[in-house]
N, C-alpha and C positions, 0 to 999 in steps of 0.2 A: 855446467854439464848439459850437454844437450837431450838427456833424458827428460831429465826436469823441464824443460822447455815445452814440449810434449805435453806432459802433465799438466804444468801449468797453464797454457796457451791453449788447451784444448777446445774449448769451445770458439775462439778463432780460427783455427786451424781447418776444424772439420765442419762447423758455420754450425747455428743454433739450434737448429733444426735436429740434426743428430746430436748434438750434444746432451740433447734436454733426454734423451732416451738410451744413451750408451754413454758406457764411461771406460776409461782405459784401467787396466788392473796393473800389468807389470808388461816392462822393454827387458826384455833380454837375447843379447845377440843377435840384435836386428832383426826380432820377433817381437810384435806389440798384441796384449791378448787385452781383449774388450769384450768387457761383459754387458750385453742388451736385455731393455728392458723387460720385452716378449719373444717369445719366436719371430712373430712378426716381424719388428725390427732386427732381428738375430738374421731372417734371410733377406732383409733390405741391405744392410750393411753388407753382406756376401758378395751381394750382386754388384755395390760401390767400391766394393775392396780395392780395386785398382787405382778407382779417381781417388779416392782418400788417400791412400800411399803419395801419390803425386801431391795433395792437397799438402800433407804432413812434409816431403821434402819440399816445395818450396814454400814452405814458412822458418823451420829449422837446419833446414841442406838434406843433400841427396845420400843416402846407404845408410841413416840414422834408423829407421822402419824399412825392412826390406818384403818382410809380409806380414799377414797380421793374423792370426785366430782368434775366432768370434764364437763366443758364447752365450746362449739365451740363460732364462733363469732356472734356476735349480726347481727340478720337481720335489715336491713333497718325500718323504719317506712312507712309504706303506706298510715298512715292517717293523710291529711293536707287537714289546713283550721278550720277555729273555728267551724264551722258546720260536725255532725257528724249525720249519721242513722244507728242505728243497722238494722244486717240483711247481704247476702250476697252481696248485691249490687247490681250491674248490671248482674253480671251471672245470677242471678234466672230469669232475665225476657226472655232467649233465648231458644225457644225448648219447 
């Protein structure tokens, strides 16, 4: 399956460099979502979106990756505790 190939092959495919910083999460429907290590590399990888597509078809063939969405890393949760207010919170009340 040529999904796995992707997978597997990744850091061939899209060369070391990016690899060592993003990894792919799931292909479905000729949508490959990669998740990066920072922002940073979240809007590098934006900007390569195109050569990478071309990179990934020729090493596994072409319409395998037709685009790809790119996601940096999860922010933290800010909201703890079982009680919750909508609204901005304590900023609105300064000024």
């Amino acid at each position: 399956m040529t999904s796995s190939r992707v997978f597997g092959e990744w850091a061939r495919l899209v060369g070391e460099d990016v690899a060592e910083h993003a990894q792919p999460v799931t292909l479905k429907d000729g949508e490959l979502t990669v998740r990066a290590d920072s922002t940073a590399w979240a809007t590098q990888l934006r900007l390569l979106q195109g050569q990478l597509i071309a990179k990934i078809a020729a090493g596994v063939g072409h319409g395998v990756v037709k685009r790809m969405r790119i996601h940096g890393p999860t922010a933290p949760s800010w909201r703890k505790g079982p009680r919750h207010v909508p609204g901005r919170g304590p900023r609105d009340t300064y000024g």
